[in-house]
MARSERO-296267 format. One record per residue (C-alpha): residue in one letter; x, y, z. Coordinates in Angstrom, 2 decimals. Example, Ala and Ser with C-alpha at 12.3 -4.5 7.8 and 13.67 -1.06 7.14 Angstrom:
<recs>
residu; u; v; w
a; 12.30; -4.50; 7.80
s; 13.67; -1.06; 7.14
</recs>
This chain:
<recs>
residu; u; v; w
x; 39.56; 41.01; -24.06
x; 38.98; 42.68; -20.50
x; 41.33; 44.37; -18.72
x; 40.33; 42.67; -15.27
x; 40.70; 39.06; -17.42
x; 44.08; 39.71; -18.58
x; 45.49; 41.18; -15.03
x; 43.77; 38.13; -13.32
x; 45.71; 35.96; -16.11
x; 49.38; 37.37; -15.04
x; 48.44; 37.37; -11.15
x; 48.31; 33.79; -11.36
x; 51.09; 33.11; -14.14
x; 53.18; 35.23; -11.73
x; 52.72; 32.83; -9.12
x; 53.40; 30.04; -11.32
x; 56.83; 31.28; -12.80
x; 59.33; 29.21; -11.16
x; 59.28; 25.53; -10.79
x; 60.14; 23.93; -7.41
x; 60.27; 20.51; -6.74
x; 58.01; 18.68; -5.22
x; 57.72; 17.48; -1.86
x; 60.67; 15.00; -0.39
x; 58.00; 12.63; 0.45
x; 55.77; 12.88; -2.67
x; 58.47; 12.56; -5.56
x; 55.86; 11.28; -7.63
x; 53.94; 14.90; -7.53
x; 56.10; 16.40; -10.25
x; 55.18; 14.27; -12.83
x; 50.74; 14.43; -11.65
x; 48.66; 16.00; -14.74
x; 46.77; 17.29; -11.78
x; 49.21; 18.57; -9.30
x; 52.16; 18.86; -10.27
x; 54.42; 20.18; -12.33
x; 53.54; 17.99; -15.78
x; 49.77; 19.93; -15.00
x; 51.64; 23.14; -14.16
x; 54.07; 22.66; -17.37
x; 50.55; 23.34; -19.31
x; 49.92; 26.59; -19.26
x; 53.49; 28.05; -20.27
x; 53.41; 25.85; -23.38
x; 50.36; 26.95; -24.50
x; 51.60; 31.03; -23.60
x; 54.57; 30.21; -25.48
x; 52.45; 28.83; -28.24
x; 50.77; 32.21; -28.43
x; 53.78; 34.24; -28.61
x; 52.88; 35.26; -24.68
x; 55.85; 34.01; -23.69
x; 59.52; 32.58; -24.42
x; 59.78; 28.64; -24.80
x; 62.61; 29.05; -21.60
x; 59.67; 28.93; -18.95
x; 57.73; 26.03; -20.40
x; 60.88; 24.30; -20.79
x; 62.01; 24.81; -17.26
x; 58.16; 23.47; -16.09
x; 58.82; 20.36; -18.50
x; 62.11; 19.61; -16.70
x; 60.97; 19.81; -13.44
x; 58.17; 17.25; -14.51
x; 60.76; 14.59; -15.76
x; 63.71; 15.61; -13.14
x; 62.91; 11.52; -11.06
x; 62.04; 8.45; -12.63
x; 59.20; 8.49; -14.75
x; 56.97; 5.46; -13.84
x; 55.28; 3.08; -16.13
x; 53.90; 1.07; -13.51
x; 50.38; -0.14; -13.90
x; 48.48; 1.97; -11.72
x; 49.73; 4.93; -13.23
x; 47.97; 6.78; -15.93
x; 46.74; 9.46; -17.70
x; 47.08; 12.19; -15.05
x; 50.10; 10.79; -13.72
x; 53.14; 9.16; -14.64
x; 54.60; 8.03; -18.52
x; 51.40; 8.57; -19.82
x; 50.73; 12.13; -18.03
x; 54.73; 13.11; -19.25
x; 53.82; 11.68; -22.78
x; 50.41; 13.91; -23.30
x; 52.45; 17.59; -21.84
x; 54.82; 16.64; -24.23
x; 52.47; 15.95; -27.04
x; 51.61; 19.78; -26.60
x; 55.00; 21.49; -27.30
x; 55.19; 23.14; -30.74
x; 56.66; 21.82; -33.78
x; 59.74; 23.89; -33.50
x; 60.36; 22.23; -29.99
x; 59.74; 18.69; -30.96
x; 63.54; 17.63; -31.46
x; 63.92; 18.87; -28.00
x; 62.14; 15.69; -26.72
x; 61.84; 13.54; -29.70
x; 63.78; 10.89; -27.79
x; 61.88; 11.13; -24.61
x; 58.77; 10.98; -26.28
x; 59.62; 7.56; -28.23
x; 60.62; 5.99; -25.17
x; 57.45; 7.05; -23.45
x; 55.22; 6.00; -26.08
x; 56.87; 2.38; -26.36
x; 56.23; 2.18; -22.18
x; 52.75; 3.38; -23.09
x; 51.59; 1.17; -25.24
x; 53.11; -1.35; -23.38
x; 51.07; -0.47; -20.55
x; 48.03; -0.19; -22.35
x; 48.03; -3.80; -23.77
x; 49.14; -4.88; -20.26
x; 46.06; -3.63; -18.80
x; 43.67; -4.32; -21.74
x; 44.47; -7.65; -20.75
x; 43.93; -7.70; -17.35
x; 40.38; -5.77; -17.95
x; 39.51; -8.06; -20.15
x; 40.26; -10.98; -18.12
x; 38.45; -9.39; -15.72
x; 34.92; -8.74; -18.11
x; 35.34; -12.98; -18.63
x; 35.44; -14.09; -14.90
x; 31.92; -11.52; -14.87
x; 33.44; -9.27; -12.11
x; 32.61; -5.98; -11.56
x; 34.73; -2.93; -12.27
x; 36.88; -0.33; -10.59
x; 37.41; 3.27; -11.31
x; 41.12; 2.59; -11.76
x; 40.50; -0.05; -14.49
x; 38.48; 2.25; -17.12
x; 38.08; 5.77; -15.48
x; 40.00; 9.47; -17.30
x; 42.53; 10.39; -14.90
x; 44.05; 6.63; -13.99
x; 41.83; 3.95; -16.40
x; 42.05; 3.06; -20.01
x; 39.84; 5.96; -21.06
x; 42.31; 8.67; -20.64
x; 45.44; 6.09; -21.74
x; 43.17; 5.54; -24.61
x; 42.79; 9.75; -24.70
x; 46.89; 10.14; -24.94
x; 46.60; 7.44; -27.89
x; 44.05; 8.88; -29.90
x; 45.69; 12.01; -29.92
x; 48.97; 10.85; -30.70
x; 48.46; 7.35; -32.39
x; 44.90; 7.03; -33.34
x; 45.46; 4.09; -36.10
x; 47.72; 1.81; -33.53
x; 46.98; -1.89; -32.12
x; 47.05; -0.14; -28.16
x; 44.31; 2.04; -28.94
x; 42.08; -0.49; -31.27
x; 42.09; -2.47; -28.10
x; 41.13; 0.14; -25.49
x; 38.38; 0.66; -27.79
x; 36.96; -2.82; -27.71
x; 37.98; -3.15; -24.21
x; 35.16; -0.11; -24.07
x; 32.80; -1.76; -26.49
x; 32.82; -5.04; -23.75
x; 32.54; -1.99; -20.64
x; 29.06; -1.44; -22.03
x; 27.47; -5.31; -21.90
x; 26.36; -6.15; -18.91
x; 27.80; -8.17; -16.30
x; 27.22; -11.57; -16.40
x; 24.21; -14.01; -14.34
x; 25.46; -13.62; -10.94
x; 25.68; -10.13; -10.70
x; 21.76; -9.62; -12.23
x; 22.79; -7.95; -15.15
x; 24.25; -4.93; -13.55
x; 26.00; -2.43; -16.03
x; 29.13; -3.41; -17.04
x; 30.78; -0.42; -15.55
x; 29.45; -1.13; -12.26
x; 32.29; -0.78; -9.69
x; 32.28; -3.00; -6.20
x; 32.59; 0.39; -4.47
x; 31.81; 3.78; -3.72
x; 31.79; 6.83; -4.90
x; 34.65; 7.75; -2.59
x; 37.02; 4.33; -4.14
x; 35.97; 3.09; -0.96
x; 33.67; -0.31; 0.65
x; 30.67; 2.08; 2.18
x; 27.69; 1.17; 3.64
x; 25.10; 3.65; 1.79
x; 26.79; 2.33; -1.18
x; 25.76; -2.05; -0.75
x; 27.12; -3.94; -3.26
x; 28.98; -1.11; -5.04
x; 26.96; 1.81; -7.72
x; 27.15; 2.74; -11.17
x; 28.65; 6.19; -12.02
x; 27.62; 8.35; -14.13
x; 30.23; 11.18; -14.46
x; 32.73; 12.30; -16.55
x; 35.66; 11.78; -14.49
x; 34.83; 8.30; -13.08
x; 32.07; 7.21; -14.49
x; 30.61; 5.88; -17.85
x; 30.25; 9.32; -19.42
x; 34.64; 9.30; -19.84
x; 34.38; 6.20; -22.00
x; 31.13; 7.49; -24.02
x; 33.46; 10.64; -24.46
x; 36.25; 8.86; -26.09
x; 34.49; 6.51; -27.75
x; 32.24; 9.48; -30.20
x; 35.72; 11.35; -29.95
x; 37.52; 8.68; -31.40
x; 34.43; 7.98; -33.94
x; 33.59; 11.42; -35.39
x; 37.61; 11.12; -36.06
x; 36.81; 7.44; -38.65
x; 39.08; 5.88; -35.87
x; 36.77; 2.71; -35.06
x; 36.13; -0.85; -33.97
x; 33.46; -3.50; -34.23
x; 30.26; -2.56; -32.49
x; 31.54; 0.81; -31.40
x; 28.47; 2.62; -32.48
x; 25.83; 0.08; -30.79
x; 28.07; 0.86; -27.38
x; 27.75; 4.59; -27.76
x; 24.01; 3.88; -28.11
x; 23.81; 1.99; -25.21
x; 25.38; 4.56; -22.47
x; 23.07; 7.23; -24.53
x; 19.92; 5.01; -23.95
x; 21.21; 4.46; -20.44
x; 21.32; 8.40; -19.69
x; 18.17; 8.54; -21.14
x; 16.79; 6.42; -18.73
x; 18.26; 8.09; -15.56
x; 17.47; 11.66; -17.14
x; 15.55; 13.45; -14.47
x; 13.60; 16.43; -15.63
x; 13.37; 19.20; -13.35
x; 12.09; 22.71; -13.02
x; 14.86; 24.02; -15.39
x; 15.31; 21.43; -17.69
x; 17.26; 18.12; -17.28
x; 19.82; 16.98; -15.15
x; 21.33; 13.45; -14.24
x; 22.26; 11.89; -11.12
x; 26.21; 11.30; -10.26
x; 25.54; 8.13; -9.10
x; 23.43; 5.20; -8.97
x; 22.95; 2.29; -5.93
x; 21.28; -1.23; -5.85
x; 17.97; 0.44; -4.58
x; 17.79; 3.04; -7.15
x; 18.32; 0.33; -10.00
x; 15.49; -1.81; -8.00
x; 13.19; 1.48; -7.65
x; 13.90; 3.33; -10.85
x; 14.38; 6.29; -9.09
x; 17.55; 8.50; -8.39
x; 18.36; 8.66; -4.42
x; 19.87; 12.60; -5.78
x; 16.77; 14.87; -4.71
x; 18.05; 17.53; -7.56
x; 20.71; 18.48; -9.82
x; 24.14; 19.15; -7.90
x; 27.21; 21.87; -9.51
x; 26.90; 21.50; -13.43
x; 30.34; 20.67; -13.57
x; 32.52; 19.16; -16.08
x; 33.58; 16.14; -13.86
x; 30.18; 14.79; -12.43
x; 27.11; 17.46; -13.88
x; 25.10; 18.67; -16.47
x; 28.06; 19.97; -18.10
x; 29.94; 17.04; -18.67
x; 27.64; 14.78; -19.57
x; 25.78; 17.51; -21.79
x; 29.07; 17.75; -23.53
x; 29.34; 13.83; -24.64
x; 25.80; 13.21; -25.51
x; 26.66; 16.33; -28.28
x; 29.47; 14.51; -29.51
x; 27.54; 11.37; -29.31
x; 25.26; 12.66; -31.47
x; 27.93; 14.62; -33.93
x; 29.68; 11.34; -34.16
x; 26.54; 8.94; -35.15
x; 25.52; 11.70; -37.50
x; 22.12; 12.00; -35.29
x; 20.58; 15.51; -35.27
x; 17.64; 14.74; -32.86
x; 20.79; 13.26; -30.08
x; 22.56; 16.19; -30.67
x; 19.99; 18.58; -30.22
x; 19.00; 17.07; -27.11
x; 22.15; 17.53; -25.49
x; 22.82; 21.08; -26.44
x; 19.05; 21.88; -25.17
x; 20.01; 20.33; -21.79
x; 23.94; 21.89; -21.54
x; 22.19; 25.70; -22.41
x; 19.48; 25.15; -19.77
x; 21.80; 23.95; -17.46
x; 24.27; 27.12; -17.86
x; 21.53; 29.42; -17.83
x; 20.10; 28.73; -14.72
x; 20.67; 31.04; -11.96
x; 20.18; 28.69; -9.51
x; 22.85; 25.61; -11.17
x; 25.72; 28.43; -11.50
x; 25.11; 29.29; -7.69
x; 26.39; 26.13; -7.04
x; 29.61; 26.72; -8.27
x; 31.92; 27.93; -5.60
x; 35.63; 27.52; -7.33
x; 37.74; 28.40; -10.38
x; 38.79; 24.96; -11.48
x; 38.91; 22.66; -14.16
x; 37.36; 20.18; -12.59
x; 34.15; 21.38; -10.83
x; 34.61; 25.12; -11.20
x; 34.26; 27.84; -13.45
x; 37.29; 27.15; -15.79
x; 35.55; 23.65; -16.68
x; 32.29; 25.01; -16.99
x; 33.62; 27.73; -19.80
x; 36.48; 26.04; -21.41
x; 33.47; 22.88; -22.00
x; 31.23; 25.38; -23.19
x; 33.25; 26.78; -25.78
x; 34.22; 23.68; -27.05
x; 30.63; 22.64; -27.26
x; 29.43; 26.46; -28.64
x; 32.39; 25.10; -31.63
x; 30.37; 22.52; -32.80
x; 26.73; 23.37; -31.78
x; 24.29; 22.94; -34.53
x; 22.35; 24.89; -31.39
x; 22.24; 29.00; -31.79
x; 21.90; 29.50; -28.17
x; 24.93; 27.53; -27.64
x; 27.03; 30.24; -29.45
x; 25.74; 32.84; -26.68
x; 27.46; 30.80; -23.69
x; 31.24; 31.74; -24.04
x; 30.33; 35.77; -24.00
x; 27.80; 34.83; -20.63
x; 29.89; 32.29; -18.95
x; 33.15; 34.32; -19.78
x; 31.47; 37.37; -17.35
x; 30.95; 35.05; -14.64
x; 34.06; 33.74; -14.75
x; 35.52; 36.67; -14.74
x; 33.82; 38.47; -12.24
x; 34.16; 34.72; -9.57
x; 38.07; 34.18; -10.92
x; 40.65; 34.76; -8.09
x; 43.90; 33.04; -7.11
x; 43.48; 29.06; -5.20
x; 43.54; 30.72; -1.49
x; 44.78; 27.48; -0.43
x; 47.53; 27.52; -2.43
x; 46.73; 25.35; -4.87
x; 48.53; 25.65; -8.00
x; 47.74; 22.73; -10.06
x; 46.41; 22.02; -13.42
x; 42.60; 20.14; -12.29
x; 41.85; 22.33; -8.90
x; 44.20; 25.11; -8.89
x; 45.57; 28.14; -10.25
x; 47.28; 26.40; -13.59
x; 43.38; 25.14; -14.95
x; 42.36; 28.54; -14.12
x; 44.81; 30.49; -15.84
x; 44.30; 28.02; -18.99
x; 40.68; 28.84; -19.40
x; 41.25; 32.63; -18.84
x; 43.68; 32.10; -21.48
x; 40.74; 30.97; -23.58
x; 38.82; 33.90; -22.78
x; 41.40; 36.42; -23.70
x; 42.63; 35.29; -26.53
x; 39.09; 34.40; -27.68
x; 40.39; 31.07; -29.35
x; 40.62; 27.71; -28.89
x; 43.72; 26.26; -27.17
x; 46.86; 25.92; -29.91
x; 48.39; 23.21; -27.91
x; 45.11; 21.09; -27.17
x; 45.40; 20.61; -23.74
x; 42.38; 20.15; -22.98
x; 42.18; 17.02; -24.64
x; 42.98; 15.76; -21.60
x; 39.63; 16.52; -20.79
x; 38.21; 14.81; -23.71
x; 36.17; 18.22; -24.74
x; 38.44; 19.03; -27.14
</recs>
């Protein structure tokens, strides 16, 4: 533990001590994973957990989360709403539980609710041979991160057996009239958007929005005996489909973020080079769930792929230069708090090394969101997390990074 880690660490819990509510014309912000104060909520519980702090500040973060009306509704999901409420509160210690016992059985009934709601719907959707949308499967609002809160908190019920099928159909491909596109081809672009440089929609390959979230919790669920028909064959098929859009460059492999019509006709990438190794669209991400992949069909040679392409990606002077923020998402605090989750379970050596040179650069890049941002996926909350994985050189006691699916 460093001494400029741990006075970083209190800068920013400092500036995240008191809740305040969100803005009159954003209600709903309190109760975003990402923004707000459900995100925010976090980091105390996880201090707490650690004996950093008393259980009063996470409570009064938790409170602020739940002060409106929790929503249910169908776009909602993992990163906000019931489902964002249900995973914070999945993190509080056992000697907190009966606090929110209540809350937490209501939530849960709303969830699964909402999960076999949409399940439907996507499945409906798979039969009429349509293609996708971000919001349908995707971590932060699709059935991949509801299907994240379930495996973590009711991996043997119907809701999640279903999103796992659901995910199992994701990976055939659409039907005749769309040429056999991917089944997780979306009718848009990158941006959730109708584009022009993006013709008849693309095929994502990242974490956050792309296929890589359900390959995630489809090996997490797996290496975990939780399972469904046909589940390994689909984890196969997003693994050979990396494999074919693996680009090898200078400094080893890399993978586009996204794919269009023409590159599918071509065979070729329309990305010149790998972009930020990120958790959310890079190297890092996707290195991270080919590992799994690998750990979870009980194949060495996968495995070893994907730990030789996350420790040339996060050695390479050039990748990290890329990196220009702190944050969970596409910053620094991704890039480490992946990498020691990977280092965990790497049958790798060299993966063991990353923490110790990752955790230098993160210290020595770390500084408070200038723009104020104080959030759990961009801002100052994600940050402090992952420094609070550096200094207390152990994994998170709370698991919040599960919401990440790296856990």
């Amino acid at each position: 533990m460093t001494a400029p880690a741990t006075e970083l660490l209190q800068r920013l819990t400092d500036r995240l001590a008191d809740p305040v509510p969100p803005p009159a014309d954003e209600p709903w912000r309190a109760q975003s994973l990402a923004e707000g104060a459900a995100g925010i909520a976090l980091l105390h519980i996880e201090r707490a957990r650690l004996g950093l702090a008393p259980w009063k500040h996470a409570h009064r973060w938790i409170t602020q989360a739940v002060a409106g009306e929790v929503s249910a509704a169908d776009t909602t999901g993992l990163f906000l709403g019931a489902p964002a409420v249900a995973f914070l509160l999945s993190t509080t210690p056992p000697s907190a539980e009966h606090l929110y016992a209540d809350a937490r059985a209501t939530l849960h009934r709303h969830i699964t609710e909402l999960a076999h709601r949409r399940t439907d719907a996507a499945l409906e959707r798979i039969h009429r041979g349509d293609p996708a949308s971000f919001a349908e499967y995707d971590v932060f609002y699709g059935l991949t991160g509801i299907g994240a809160y379930l495996l973590r908190t009711d991996p043997g019920g119907a809701a999640l057996e279903r999103i796992l099928g659901y995910l199992v159909a994701l990976t055939r491909p659409l039907g005749e009239d769309h040429r056999g596109l991917p089944g997780w081809w979306v009718d848009h672009g990158p941006n959730r958007e109708h584009s022009a440089d993006f013709p008849g929609g693309h095929g994502n390959l990242g974490v956050a929005h792309g296929i890589t979230g359900p390959l995630l919790l489809l090996a997490q669920a797996l290496r975990r005996g939780v399972a469904v028909p046909d589940q390994p064959e689909a984890i196969r098929t997003i693994c050979d489909h990396l494999d074919t859009w693996q680009q090898q460059g200078e400094t080893g492999p890399w993978w586009p973020e996204h794919l269009t019509r023409h590159d599918l006709a071509t065979g070729r990438p329309h990305q010149p080079g790998p972009a930020r190794p990120s958790w959310c669209y890079g190297t890092t991400g996707i290195a991270r769930a080919g590992q799994l992949a690998g750990i979870a069909l009980n194949d060495a040679k996968l495995q070893a792929a994907y730990e030789d392409a996350l420790h040339r990606a996060l050695t390479d002077p050039t990748q990290l230069a890329s990196i220009t923020d702190n944050g969970l998402c596409h910053g620094w605090a991704g890039i480490y708090q992946t990498a020691v989750r990977a280092a965990h379970d790497a049958h790798d050596p060299r993966l063991r090394t990353l923490p110790a040179l990752l955790g230098t650069a993160f210290r020595a890049r770390a500084h408070p969101a200038g723009d104020r941002n104080l959030g759990f996926l961009n801002g100052d909350a994600g940050t402090a997390l992952a420094l609070t994985t550096l200094t207390a050189q152990q994994t998170p006691t709370s698991g919040w990074d599960a919401c990440l699916l790296i856990d």
